[in-house]
N, C-alpha and C positions, 0 to 999 in steps of 0.2 A: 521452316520459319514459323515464328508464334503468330499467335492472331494479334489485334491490334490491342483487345483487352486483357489480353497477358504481357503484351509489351508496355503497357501502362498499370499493371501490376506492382507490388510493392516487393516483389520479388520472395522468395521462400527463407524465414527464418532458422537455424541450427536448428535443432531439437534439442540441444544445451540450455538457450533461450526459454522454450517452454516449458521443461523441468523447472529451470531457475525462479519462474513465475509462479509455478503451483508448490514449490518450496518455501519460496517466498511468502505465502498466504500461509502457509503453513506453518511456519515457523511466527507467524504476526499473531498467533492467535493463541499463544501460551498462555494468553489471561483465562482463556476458559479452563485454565486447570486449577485457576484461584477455590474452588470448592473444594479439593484437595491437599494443596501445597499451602494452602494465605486463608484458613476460615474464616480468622479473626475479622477479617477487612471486611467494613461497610461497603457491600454492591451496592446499594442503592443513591449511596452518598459520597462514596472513596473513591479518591482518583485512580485510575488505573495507573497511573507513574507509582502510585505507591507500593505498587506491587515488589517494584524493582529497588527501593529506595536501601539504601546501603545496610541499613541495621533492620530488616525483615529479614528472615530465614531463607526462604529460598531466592532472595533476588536474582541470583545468575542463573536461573534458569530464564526469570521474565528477560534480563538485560541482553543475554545470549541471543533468544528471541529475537531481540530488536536488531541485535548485532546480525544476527545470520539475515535475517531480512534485506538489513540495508546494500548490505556487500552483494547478495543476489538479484535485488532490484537495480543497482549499478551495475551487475552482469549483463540483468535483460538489456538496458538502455544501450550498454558501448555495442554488445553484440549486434544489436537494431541498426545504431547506426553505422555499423561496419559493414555488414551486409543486405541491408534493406535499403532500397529505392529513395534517398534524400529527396523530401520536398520539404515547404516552411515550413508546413502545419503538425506533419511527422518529426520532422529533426525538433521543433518547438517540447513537444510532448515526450519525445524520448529522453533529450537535458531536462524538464521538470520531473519523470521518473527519475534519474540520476540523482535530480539534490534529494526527492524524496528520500532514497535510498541512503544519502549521504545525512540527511539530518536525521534520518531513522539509529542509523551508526551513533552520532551527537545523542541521541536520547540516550542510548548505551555506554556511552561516557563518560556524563552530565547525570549519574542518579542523583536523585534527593537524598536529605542525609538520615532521614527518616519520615516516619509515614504522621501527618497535620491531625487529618479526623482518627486516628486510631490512638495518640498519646496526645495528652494532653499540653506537655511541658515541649511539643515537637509545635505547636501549632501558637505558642506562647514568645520561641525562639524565631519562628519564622517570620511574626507581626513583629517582631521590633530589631530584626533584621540581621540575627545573629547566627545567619546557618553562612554556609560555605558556597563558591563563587558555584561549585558546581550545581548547589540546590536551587539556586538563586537564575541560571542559565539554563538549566531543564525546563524552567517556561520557556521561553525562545526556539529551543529545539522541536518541543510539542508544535508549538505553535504552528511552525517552517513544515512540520512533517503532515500535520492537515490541511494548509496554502499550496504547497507544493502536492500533495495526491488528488487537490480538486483541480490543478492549474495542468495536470499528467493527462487526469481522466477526459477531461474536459478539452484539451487541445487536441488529442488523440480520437476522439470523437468526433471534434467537428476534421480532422485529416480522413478519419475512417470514411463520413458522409461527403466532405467534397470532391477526394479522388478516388470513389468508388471501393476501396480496401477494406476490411476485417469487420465484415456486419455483426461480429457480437459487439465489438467498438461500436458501429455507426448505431443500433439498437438502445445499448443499454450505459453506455459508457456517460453520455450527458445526462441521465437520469441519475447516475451513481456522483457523479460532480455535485447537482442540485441537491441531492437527501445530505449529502455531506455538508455542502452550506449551510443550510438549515439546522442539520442537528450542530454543525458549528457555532451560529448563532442563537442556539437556544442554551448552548455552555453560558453566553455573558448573562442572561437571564437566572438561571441555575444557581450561579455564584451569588447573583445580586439578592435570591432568595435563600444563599443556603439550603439548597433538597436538590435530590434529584439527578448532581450532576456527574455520579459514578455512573449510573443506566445511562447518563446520554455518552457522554466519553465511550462507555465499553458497546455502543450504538455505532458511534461514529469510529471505530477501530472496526469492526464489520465490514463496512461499507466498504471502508478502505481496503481490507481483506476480500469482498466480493471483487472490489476495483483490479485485485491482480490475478482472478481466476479469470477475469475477465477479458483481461491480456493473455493470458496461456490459451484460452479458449481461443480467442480470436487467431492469435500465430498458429492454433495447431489447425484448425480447419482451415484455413490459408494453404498452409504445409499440404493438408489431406486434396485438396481442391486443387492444387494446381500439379499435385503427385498423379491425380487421375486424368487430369487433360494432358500429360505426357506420356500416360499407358498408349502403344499402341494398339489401333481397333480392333475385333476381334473379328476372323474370320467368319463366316457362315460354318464350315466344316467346327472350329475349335468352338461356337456357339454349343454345338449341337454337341 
C-alpha cells in the first residue's frame, strides 16, 4: 500500500509525454536558425511570423516547426489527462496547453503572405488591407498562442503549488507566465514605437520554449521520484 503522499500524487506520466515536451521546445525554436536560412530579416525589428511567411525561402522549415510543436504539445496535454491524477487546477492547465498547441498548429496554417519590414510594397498591401484572410488571421493565431502558454504555464503552477506536484512547475512555471506577460505587453509598446519588436517576439518565443522544458522537467523528475520510492529497500548484505 503507498503512503498517503503518493496517493495524493499526480500519478507517473508515459515517457511519450516527456519526449513530446522536449521535442516540442525543440522544434519551437527553429527561429534561431534565422542567421542561417533568413539573414535578410531584421532581428531587431522583424516579426518572427515573418520567418514563415509564404514567399521567404525557407518558411517550411519555420511553419513545420510550429506544426510539429503544436501536435506534440496536444500529445503532452491529452496524454496528461489520460493518465494523470484529474484535479481543476491540473485538467485547467493541461486543455490551455492543448489550445496552445492547437493555435501553435493555426500559426502554421495562417502564414503571412509575405514578410511588412523586409519589402516594402509587403507593408503597403497590408495597411490598406489587400493581403489574404490567411495574413490577416495569423495575428489571432499569434495572439492565442501567447494567451494560451501564459494561461498553460500559469495554471499549471499554481496546480503544481497547491497539490504538492512537479516542483519545476511549482518553482519556476509562474515566473515564466509573468516574463511572458510582460514581454507581451511590451510588443503593444514596440509597435506604437516602431523598434524593437523583433528582440521582444523572439524573447517571448523563449520563454515559451523554456515553458515546455519546464514541463518535460517537471514529468521526468516526477517519473524518476516516484520510480525510486517503488524500488524495493535494499538489504544490509546487497548494501554491502
Amino acid at each position: 500500500m503507498g503512503s498517503v503522499e503518493e496517493d495524493s500524487g499526480p500519478g507517473r506520466a508515459p515517457l511519450v509525454a516527456v519526449a513530446a515536451a522536449v521535442v516540442a521546445a525543440v522544434s519551437y525554436s527553429t527561429f534561431l536558425l534565422e542567421h542561417l536560412l533568413s539573414p535578410d530579416l531584421d532581428v531587431i525589428n522583424g516579426y518572427v511570423s515573418e520567418l514563415s511567411a509564404e514567399n521567404q525561402p525557407s518558411h517550411l522549415v519555420y511553419s513545420g516547426g510550429d506544426f510539429v510543436t503544436g501536435l506534440l504539445s496536444i500529445t503532452v496535454a491529452v496524454t496528461a489527462l489520460l493518465t494523470l491524477r484529474r484535479r481543476r487546477w491540473a485538467v485547467t492547465g493541461w486543455v490551455f496547453l492543448a489550445l496552445f498547441g492547437l493555435c501553435a498548429i493555426g500559426d502554421a496554417i495562417f502564414p503571412l503572405d509575405c514578410a511588412p519590414s523586409l519589402q516594402t510594397w509587403c507593408a503597403l498591401r497590408e495597411r490598406s488591407g489587400e493581403v489574404s484572410f490567411s495574413h490577416q488571421f495569423h495575428a489571432v493565431t499569434s495572439s492565442l498562442v501567447i494567451a494560451c502558454g501564459v494561461a498553460a504555464l500559469l495554471t499549471l503552477s499554481i496546480a503544481a503549488r497547491r497539490y504538492g506536484w512537479w516542483p519545476p512547475l511549482a518553482r519556476w512555471g509562474w515566473m515564466l507566465a509573468l516574463a511572458e506577460t510582460v514581454f507581451a505587453l511590451s510588443t503593444v509598446l514596440a509597435m506604437l514605437l516602431g523598434r524593437w519588436l523583433g528582440i521582444i517576439q523572439r524573447v517571448q518565443i523563449s520563454v515559451l520554449v523554456l515553458g515546455l522544458v519546464t514541463v518535460a522537467w517537471a514529468l521526468w523528475a516526477d517519473r524518476r521520484r516516484r520510480e525510486a520510492r517503488s524500488r524495493p529497500p535494499q538489504t544490509a548484505r546487497e548494501a554491502s
